[in-house]
BAMI-438811 format. One record per residue: x, y, z of N, C-alpha, C in turn; residue in one letter. Coordinates in pm, whole numbers, plus 50000, padded with zeros to 5 digits. Example, Ala and Ser with C-alpha at 12.3 -4.5 7.8 and 13.67 -1.06 7.14 Angstrom:
# BAMI-438811
513194943150780512304955050780513204967050780A;512854977550708513674989450714512905000350787S;
# end
This chain:
# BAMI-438811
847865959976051848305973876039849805974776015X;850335968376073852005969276105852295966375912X;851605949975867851745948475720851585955775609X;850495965075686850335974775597851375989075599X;851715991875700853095999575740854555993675675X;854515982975664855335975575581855665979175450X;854295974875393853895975175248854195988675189X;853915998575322854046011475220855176017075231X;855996017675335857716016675332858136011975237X;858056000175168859035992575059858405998974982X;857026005974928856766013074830857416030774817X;857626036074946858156044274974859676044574913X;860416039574925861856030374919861666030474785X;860966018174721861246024574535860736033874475X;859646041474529859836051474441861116064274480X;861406060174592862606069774623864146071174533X;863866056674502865246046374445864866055774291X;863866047074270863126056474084863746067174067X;863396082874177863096093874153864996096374161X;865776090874206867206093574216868006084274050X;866876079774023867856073373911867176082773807X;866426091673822865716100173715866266115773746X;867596115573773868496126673813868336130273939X;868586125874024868816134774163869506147074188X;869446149674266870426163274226871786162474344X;871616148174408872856148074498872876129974546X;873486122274424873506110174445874746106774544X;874516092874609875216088274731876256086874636X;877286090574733879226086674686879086067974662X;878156063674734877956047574712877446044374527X;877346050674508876576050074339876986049574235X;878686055074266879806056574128881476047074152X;881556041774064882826039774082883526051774023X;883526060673901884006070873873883406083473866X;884176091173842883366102673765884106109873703X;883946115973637885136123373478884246138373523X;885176146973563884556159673607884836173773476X;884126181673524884186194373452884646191673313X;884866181173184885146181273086883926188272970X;884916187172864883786194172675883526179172689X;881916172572651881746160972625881296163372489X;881486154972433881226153172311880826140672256X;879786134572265878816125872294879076114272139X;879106114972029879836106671931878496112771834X;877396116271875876456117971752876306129871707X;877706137971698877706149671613876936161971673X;876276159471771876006170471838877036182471851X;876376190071946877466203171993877966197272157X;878736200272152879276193872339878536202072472X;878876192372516878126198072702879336201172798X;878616209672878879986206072968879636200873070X;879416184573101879096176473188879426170673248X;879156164673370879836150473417879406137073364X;880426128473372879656115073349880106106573448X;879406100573504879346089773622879746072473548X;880276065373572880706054073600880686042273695X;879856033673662879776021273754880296006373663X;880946006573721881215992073673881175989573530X;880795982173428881425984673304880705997373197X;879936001173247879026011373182878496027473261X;878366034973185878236047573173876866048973241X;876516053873371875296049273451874286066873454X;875446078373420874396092673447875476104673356X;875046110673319875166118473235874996134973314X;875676142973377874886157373450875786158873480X;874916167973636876326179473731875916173273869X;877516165873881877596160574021878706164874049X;878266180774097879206186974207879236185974371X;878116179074373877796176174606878496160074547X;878506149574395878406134974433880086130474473X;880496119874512881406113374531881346099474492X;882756095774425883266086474379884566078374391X;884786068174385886526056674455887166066474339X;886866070474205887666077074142886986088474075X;887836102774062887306116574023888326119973966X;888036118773804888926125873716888796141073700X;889506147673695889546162973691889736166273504X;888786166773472889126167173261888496184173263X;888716190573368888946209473339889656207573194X;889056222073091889816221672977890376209972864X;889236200172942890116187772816888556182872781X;888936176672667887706169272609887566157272638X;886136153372636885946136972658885556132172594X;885326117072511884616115072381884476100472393X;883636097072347883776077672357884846072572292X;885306059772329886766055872283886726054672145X;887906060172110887546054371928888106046171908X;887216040971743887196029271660887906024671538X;889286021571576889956013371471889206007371376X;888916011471240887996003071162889025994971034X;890215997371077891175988471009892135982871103X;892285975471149893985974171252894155962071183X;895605963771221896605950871198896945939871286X;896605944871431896905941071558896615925071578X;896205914571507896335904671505897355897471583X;898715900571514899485895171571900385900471711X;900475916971728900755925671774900175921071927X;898705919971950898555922672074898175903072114X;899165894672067899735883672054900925881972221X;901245895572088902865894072214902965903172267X;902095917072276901975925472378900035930072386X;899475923972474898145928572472897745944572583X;899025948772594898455959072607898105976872526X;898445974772371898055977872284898695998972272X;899805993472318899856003872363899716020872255X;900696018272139900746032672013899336035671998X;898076024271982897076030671971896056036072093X;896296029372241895406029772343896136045072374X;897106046172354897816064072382897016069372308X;896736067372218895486078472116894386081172140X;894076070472206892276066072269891836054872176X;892186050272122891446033972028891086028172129X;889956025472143889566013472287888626000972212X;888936000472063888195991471987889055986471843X;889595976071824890395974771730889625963171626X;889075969471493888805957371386889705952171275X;889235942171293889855935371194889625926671093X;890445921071002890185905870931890245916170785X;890955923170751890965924370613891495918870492X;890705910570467890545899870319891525888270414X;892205887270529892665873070574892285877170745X;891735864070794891555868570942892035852770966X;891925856371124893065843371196892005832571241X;890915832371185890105820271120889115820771039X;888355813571002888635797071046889635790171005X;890595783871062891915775471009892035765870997X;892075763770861891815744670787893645747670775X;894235732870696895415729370655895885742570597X;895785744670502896595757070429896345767270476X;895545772670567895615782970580896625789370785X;896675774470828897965768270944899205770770855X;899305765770755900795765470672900695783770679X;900195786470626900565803170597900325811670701X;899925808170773899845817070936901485813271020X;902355800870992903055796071049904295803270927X;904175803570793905015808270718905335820870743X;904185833370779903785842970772904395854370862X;904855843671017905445850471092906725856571086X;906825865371123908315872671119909025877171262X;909145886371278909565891771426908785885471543X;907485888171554906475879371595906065864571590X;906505856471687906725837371698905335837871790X;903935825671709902725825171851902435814271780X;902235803771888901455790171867900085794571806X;899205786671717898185785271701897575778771791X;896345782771841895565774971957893985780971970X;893515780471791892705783971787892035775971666X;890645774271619890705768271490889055777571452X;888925786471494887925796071470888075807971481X;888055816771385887875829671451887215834071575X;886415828071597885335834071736886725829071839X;887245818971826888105809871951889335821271939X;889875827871847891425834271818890775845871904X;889565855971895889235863671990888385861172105X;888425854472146888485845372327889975849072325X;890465839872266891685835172315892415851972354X;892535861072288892775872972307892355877672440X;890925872972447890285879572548890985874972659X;891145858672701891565853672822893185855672819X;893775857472758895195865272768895585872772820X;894405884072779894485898972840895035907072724X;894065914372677894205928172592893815942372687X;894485952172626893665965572706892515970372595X;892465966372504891195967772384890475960772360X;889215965472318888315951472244888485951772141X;887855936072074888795932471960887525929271863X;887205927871758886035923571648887235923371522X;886325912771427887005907071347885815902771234X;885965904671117885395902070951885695891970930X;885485884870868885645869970755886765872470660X;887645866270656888765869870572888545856370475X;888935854370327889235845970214889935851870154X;890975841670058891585845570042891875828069900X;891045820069879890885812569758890895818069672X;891055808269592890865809769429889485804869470X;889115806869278887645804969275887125789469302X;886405786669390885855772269450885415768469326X;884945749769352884045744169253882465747269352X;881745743369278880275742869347880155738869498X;880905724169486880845717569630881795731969719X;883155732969711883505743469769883025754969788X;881935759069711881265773269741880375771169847X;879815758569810878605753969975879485751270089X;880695746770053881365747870212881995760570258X;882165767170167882625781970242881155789870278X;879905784570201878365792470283878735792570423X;879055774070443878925771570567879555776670660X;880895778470606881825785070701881255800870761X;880885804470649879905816670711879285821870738X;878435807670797877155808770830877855804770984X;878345800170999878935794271175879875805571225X;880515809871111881295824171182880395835471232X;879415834171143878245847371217877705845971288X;877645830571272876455827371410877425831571584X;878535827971507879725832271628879955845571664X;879465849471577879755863671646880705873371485X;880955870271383881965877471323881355885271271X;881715903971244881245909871173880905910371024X;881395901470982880605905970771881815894370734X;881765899170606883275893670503883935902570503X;885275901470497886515915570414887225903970322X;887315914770259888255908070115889255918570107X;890515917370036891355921069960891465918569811X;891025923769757891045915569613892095920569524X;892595930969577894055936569482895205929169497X;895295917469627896315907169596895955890769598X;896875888969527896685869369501896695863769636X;896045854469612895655850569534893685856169555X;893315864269654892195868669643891655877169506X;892595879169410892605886069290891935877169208X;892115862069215891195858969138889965852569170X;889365858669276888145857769287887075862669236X;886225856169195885005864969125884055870969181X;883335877969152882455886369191881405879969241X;880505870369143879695859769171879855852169309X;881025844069345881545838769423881265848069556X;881715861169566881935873069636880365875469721X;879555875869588877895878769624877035863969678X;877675856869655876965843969727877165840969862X;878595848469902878835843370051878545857870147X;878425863770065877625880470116876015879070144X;875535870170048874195867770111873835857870237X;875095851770259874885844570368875055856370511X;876145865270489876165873870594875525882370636X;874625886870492873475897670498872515889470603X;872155879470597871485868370688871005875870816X;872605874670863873045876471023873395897271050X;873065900270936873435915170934874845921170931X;875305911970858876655913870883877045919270754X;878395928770750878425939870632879575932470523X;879835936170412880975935770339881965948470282X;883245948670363884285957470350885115948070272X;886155959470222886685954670090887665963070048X;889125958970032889885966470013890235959969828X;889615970969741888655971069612890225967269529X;889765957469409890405952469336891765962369273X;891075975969234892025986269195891595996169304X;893056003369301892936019069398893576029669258X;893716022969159894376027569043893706031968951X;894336024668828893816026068679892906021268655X;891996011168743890706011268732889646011968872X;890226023068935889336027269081888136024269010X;887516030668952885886028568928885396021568939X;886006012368842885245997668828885155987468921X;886445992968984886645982769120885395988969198X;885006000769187883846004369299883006000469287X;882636001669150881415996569055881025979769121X;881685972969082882405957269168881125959969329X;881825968569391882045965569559880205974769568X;880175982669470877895981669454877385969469438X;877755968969319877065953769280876855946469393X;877965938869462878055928869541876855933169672X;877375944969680876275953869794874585954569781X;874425955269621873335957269530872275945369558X;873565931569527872595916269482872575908469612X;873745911569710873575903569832872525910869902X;872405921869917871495928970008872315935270145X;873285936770120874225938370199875355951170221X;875475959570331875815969970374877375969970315X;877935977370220879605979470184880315988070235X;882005985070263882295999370282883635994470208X;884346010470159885536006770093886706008970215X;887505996470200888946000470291889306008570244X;890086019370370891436029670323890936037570114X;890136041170173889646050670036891096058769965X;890706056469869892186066069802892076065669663X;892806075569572893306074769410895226072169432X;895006058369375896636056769438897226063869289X;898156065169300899236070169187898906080169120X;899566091269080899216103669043898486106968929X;898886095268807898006094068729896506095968758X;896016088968845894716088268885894046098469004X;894826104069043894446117669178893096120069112X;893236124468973891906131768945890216123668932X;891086113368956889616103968974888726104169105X;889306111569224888936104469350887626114569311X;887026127669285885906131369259884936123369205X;885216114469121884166104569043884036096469168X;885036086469192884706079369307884036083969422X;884186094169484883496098669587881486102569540X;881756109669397880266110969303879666097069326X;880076086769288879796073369248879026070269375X;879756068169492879416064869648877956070469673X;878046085169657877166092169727876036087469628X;876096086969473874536080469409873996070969403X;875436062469503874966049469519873586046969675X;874246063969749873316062569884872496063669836X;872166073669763870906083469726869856067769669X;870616060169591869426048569525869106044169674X;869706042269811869376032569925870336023369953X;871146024569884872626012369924872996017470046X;873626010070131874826017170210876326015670239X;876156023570135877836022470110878476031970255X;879846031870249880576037370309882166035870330X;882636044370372884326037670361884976043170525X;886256040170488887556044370611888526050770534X;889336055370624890516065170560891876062870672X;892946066470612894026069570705894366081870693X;895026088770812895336107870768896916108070698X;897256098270579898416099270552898306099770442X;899336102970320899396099170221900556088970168X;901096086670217901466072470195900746055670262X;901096050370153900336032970217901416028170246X;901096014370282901876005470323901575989870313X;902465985070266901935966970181903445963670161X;903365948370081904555942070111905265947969939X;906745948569924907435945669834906975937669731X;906125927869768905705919669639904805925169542X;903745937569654902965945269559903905954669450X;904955953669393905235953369310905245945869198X;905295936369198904865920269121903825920769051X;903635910568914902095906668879901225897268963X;900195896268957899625889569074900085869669038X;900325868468915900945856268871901905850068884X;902915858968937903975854769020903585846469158X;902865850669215902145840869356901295827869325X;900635828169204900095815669166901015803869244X;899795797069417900855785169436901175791169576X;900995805569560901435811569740903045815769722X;903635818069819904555822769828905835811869814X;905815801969833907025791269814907105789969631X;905975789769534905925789669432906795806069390X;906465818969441906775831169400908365826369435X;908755824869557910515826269570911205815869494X;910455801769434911105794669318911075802769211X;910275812969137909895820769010911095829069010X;911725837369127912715840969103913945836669125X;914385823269163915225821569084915225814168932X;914695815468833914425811968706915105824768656X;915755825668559916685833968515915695839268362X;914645833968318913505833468210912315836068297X;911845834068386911015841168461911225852868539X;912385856468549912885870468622912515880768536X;913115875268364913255885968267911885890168234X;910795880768257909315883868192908725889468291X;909005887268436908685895268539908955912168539X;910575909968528910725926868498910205933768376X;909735925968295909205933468156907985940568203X;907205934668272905945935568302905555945468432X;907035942268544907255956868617907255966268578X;908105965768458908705984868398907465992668308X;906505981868306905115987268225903725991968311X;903016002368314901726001068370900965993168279X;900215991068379899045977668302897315983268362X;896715979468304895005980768378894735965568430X;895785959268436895245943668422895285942168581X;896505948168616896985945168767897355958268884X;897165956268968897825970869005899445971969058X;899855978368966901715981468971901865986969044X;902115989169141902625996769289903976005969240X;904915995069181906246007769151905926011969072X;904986015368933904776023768868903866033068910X;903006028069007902326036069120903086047069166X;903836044469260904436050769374905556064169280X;905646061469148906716072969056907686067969087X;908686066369159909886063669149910286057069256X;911366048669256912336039869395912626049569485X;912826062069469912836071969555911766069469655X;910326065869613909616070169677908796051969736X;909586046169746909336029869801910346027969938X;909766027370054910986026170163910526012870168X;911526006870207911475989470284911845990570434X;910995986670503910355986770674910525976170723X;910215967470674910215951070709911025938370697X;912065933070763912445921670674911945910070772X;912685898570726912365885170781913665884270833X;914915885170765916265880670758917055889770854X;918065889170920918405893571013919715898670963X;919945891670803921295895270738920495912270655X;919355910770654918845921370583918395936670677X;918005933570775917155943670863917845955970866X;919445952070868920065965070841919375979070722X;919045971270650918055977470552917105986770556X;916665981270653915965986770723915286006770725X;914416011370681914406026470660914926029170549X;915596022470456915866027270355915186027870224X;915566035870120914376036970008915046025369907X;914206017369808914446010769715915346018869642X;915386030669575916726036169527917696037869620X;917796038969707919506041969788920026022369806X;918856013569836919475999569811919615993369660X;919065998169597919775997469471920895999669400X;921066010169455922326018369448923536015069534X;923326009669629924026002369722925135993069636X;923685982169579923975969769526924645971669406X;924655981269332925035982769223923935977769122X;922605975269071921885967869046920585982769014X;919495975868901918705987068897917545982668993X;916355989168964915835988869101914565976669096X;914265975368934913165962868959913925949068982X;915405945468962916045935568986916325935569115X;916245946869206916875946169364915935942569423X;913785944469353912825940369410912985923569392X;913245921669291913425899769299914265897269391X;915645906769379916695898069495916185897769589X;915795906869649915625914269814914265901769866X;913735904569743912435887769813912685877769837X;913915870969702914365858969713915215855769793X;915775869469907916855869169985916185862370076X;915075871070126913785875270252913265863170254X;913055857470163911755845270185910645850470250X;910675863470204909125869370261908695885470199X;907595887270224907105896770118907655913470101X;908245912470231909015924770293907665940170313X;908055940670420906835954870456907885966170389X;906775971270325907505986570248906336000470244X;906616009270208905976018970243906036029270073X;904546029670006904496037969930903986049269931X;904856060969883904356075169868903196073269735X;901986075569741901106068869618899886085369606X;899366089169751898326097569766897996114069764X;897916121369741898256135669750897126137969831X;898066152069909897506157570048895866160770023X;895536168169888894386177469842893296169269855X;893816152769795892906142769828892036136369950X;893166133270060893056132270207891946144270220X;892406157870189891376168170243889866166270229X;889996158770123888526157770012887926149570119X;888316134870144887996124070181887546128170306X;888696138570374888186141270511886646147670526X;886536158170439885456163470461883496152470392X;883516142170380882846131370379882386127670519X;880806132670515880456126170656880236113470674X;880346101870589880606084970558881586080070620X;882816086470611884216079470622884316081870772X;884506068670775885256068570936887226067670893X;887536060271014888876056871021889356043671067X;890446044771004891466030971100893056029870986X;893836025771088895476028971094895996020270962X;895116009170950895835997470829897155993770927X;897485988271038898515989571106898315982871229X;899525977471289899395969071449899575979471556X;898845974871594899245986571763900305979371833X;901285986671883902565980471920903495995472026X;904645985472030905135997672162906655998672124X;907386007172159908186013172105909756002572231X;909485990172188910375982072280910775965972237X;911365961572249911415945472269911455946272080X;911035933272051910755930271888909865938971830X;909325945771846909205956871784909305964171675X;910705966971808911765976971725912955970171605X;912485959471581913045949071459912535951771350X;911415961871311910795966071208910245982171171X;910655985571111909826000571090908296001471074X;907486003471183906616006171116906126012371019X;904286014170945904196031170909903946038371016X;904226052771055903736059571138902536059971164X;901846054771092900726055671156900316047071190X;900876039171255900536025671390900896038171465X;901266041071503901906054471655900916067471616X;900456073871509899976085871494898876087471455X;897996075771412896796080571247895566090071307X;895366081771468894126094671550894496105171568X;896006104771619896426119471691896716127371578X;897176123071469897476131071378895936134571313X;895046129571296893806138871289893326148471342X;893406145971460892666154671583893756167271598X;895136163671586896026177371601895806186171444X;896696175571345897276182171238895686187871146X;894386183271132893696178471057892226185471141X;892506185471210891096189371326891636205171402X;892906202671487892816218371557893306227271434X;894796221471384895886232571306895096242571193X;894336227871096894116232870976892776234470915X;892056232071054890686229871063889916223570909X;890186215770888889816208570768888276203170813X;888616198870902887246189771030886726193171113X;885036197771170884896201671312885496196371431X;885446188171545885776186671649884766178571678X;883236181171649882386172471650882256163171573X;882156162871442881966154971346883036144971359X;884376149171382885256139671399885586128371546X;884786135171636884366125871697883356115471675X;882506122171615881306112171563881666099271486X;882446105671352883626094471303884316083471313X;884906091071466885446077571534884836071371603X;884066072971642883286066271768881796057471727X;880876069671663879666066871660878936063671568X;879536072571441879416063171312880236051171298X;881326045571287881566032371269881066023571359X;880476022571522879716017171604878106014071542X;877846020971511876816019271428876516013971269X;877576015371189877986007771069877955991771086X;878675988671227879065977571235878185967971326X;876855976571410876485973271470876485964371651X;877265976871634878035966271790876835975271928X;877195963371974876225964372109876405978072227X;875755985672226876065992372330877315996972311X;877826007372204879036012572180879476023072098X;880106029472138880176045472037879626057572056X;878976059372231878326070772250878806069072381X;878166081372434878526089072602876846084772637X;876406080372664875246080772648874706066772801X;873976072272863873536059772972873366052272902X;873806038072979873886025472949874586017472843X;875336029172808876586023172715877706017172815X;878566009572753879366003272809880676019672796X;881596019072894882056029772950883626023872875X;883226029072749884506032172673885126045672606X;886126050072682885976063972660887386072172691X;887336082872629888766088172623888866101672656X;889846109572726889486119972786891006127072742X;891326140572676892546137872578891866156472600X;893536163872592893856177072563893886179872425X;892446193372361892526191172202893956201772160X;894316208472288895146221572258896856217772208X;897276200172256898336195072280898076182472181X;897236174672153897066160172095897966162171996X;898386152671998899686154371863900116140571782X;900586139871689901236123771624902596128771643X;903676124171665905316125171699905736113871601X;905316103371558905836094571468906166101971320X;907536095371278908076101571185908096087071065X;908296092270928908736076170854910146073770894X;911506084370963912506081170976912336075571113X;911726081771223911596073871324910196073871374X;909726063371364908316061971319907536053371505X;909146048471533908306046071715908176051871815X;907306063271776907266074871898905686076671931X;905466072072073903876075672064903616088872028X;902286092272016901796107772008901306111472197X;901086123172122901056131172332899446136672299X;898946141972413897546147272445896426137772550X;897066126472472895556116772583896136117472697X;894856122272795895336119172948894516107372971X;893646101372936893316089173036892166084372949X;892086068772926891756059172843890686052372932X;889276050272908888866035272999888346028172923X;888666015072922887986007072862886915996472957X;885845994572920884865987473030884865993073127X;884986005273164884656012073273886126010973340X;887086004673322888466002573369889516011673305X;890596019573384890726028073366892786021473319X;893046025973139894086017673113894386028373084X;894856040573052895576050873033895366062473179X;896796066773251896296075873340897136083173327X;897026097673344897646110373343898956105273204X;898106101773090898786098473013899636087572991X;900056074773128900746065673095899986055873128X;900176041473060899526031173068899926026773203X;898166018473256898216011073415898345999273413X;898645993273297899215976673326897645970473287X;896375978273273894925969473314895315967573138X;894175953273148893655949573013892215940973042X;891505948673007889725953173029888985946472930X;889975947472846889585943872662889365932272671X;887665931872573886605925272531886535918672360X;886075901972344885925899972234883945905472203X;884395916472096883005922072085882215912071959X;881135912271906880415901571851879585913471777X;879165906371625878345912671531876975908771613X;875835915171511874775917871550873975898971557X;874675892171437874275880171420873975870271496X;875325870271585875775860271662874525855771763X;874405843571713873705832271829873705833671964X;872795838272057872955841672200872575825972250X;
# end
């Protein structure tokens, strides 16, 4: 009898346990490590918002309701503020950035609690040449290599300590292989997926990834389609031949079997503004056949790339020690500038891009005799020098021994608007997350390492209502989580991992300027990543929570 009194107690007991995890209406203060009270939730899948609580245990999001009797070690008060899952950097630069500061800070002020990467070069796999140019490459930023895989460079992140999680693409960046070399780069990406890497990214608008072929492109895409892994692509032209370059980035999508998206969507140079309607036409008939295409955007209209993207891509033939011998040749300078002062369809011209030296700032140097430079436009250092302005682009490289970060005015506003209103396009900064201190401040960023979320959500979302409030959460969060396939990520939703951002829509703001471009933006009050709480009442807590996240592929 007593066993049987037993028996039905412990049955008593779970279904008690059951009926409280199926909403109770007054769970034990023992049950939460947090709770985010009275906030607008806004869940990432485009819904309309609730005004709910969400509960927190340990690295994941455990109840979703109204726990006004519950108690928790922590009770955020988000009255009047919104809450949204953390958003998703679907471009960062942060490679090297959260190197030497992992606590990530210009973008974790925004709410980024997810930073991707590897566009067209990632920080593995690292054979001989591609150690030489990671070691050439550095500038302000000095870091041992102590990695020889991508999967190992994000560990290595991880056991450092980041306040973000980190995912990373397949970067190449060869010329075109022989046969034997094409089976060893399969391989390479067949072990990177198995590791965990999201897809391929390419760059193909610079050398030496420019002369890669398409063929080449679709063979190592079918290895990733494999593992489900996507191909992004920052497309051969953004120019005088956007189309075709899109045309390109179907195909590859078409024959591998494999999910595309275009980097940083745009009609660069004014010539071409009127194209971005075709391109955007193009995309959408490409869904309609069953492809899945898709892209990212930044809320700016200026880009940002090195000084050399002024150059033909033939000048780099050889890498960069070959380009700074080319200029000093006094017969190779002159055929260089011939070929600057001309648009071409062959290559994409950035200074004939951008309209004028007026509109080229240089951000970046290597040289410490140069940095003074620093913020200024290619015409006012031209003018400096006494010198015109495609000859001050050879000096200024051959000074630098490096590609110099510069900043082109290329995009018009009307465009951005267009792009914005695309329920496809997510986002990401093209940019390192970094802090307004130490080496740093040795370089100009673009503003939008400090602004590209906040300046959506303020300038783009409340001011000018271009965007709902929903949809643009969805954006950040839940469509690119789902593009990319990551585990448990991009929603408010039980049993997601508790990444999430809780931010004033009445105040969110970008403060970064191109003249002074290291100023965080204001609005986020409080950041968690893994259920760990790295932004509070707006200032960072020192935590770094941040996770190396893994494609769908990866070998368990």
């Amino acid at each position: 009898m007593k066993r049987n009194l037993f028996c039905l107690g412990v049955f008593f007991t779970i279904v008690v346990e059951a009926l409280a995890q199926n909403r109770s209406p007054s769970p034990s203060a023992a049950d939460f490590d947090v709770i985010i009270k009275g906030g607008t939730v806004y869940d990432g899948t485009g819904a309309e918002p609730k005004h709910v609580d969400v509960a927190i245990r340990g690295d994941r999001i455990v109840r979703v309701g109204d726990f006004k009797t519950a108690k928790a070690k922590t009770i955020i008060d988000a009255n009047g503020l919104a809450v949204a899952p953390g958003f998703i950097n679907m471009l960062s630069w942060s490679t090297q950035s959260l190197i030497q500061d992992g606590r990530s800070q210009s973008e974790i002020r925004q709410g980024v609690t997810t930073e991707i990467m590897g566009e067209g070069e990632s920080m593995g796999p690292v054979n001989d040449r591609v150690l030489e140019h990671m070691i050439r490459q550095q500038t302000d930023i000095k870091y041992d290599i102590k990695w020889s895989t991508l999967a190992e460079y994000l560990q290595y992140l991880e056991k450092r300590g980041v306040s973000c999680n980190v995912a990373s693409f397949i970067g190449f960046e060869d010329k075109p292989p022989t046969p034997e070399q094409l089976d060893q780069m399969r391989e390479l990406v067949r072990k990177e997926m198995e590791a965990g890497a999201l897809g391929i990214g390419t760059s193909l608008i610079y050398p030496p990834a420019f002369y890669a072929k398409t063929q080449e492109l679709i063979e190592l895409c079918k290895v990733a389609a494999k593992y489900q892994g996507k191909y992004i692509s920052h497309m051969r032209s953004e120019g005088n031949r956007l189309l075709e370059s899109l045309d390109e980035l179907v195909r590859i999508s078409r024959e591998a079997g494999i999910p595309a998206e275009v980097y940083h969507i745009k009609a660069a140079g004014k010539q071409n503004w009127d194209n971005l309607d075709k391109l955007l036409s193009r995309i959408e008939a490409a869904q309609k056949e069953g492809l899945k295409i898709t892209a990212n955007m930044y809320s700016y209209t200026a880009a940002g790339t090195g000084l050399d993207a002024c150059l033909p891509p033939w000048t780099e033939d050889g890498g960069y020690p070959a380009l700074f011998k080319r200029l000093c040749d006094p017969a190779t300078r002159e055929k260089i500038a011939a070929e600057v002062s001309k648009d071409s369809d062959e290559w994409e011209n950035l200074y004939i891009g951008a309209g004028s030296p007026e509109r080229i700032l240089l951000v970046g140097f290597k040289s410490e005799k140069l940095k003074p430079l620093t913020g200024k436009s290619l015409a006012e250092v031209a003018k400096m020098r006494g010198k015109d302005p495609i000859t001050t682009i050879m000096d200024l490289i051959s000074e630098d021994q490096s590609r110099i970060e510069s900043i082109y005015f290329l995009m018009s506003e009307e465009n951005v608007k267009k792009e914005l209103a695309k329920p496809w396009i997510s986002f990401g900064s093209d940019e390192a997350s970094q802090a307004p201190e130490g080496v740093f401040l040795k370089s100009n960023p673009h503003p939008r390492a400090y602004g590209n979320f906040a300046r959506l959500l303020g300038k783009y979302v409340r001011d000018e209502k271009v965007i709902p409030m929903t949809e643009t959460v969805r954006r950040l969060s839940g469509l690119p989580a789902t593009n990319l396939g990551l585990d448990h990520r991009g929603f408010i939703k039980e049993g997601m991992f508790a990444d999430m951002v809780v931010f004033d829509p009445a105040t969110i703001s970008d403060r970064a300027t191109f003249e002074k471009p290291h100023q965080y933006a204001v609005g986020v009050k409080h950041v968690f990543v893994n259920g760990v709480q790295v932004i509070k009442d707006g200032e960072h807590t020192g935590a770094k929570p941040g996770r190396a996240l893994w494609g769908p592929g990866k070998v368990k």
